[in-house]
C-alpha positions as CSV (number, residue, x, y, z in Angstrom):
1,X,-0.7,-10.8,-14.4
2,X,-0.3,-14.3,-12.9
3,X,2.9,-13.7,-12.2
4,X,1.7,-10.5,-9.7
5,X,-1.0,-12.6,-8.4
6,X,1.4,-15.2,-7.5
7,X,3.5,-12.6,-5.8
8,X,0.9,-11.0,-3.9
9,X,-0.3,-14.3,-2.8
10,X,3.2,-15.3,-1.6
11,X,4.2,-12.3,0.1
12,X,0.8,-12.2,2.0
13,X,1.4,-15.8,2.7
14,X,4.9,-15.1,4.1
15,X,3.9,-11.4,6.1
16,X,1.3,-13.1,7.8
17,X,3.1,-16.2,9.2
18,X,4.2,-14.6,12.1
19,X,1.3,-12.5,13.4
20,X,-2.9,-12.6,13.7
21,X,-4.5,-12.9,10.4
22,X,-6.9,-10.4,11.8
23,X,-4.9,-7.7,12.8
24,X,-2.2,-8.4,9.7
25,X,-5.7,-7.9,7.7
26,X,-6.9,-4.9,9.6
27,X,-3.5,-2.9,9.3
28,X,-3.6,-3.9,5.6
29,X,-6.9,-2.1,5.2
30,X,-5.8,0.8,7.1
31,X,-2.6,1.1,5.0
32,X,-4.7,0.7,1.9
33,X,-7.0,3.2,2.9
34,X,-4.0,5.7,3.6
35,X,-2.7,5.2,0.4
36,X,-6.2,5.9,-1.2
37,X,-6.7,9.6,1.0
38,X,-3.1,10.5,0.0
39,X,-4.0,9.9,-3.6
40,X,-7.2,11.5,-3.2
41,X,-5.3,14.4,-1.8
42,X,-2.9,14.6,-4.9
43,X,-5.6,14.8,-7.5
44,X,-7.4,17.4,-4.9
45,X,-4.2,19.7,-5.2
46,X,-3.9,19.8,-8.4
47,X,-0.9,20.9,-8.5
48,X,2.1,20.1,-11.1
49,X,4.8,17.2,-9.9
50,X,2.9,16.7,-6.7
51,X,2.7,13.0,-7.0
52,X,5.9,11.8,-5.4
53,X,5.4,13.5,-2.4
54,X,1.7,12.4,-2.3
55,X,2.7,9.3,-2.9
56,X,5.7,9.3,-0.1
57,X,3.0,10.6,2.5
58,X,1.0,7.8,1.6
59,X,3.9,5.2,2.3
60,X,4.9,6.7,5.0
61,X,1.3,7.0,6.9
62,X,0.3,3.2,5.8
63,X,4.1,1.9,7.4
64,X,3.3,3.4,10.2
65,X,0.4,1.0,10.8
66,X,2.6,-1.9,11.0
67,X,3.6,-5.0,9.0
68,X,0.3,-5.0,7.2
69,X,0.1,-1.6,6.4
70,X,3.6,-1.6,5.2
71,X,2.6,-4.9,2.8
72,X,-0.2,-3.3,1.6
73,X,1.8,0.5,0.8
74,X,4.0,-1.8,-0.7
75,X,1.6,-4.1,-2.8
76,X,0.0,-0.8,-4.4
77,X,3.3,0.9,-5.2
78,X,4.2,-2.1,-7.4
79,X,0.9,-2.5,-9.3
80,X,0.6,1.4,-9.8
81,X,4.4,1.2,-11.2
82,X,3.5,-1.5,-13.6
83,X,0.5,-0.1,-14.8
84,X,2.4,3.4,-16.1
């Protein structure tokens, strides 16, 4: 668990070096948020081996809200993995 901490800490460290904390910040909530309605949309279907494209949506919509949204799709793809 320190070790993803540490991670975390270090890629948001290194992501943010080159633009505004604020806006970095904002598109990470935004991209977080994404994630969150497409998996609030998957368990809404109900629907058998749904979750990889649910998931993909969710990537793909928090990406598209720039460097932080793509940190934070990215963040919450590798804790989800490691808790399974």
């Amino acid at each position: 668990m320190k070790l993803l901490t540490g991670l975390v800490f270090c890629s948001l460290v290194l992501g943010v070096s080159s633009r505004d904390w604020f806006s970095f910040l904002g598109e990470a909530y935004d991209g977080a948020r994404d994630m969150w309605r497409a998996y609030s949309d998957m368990r809404e279907a109900n629907y058998i081996n749904s979750d990889k494209y649910f998931h993909a949506r969710g990537n793909y919509d928090a990406a598209q809200r720039g460097p932080g949204g793509a940190w934070a799709a990215e963040v919450i793809s590798l804790f989800s993995a490691e808790l399974q």
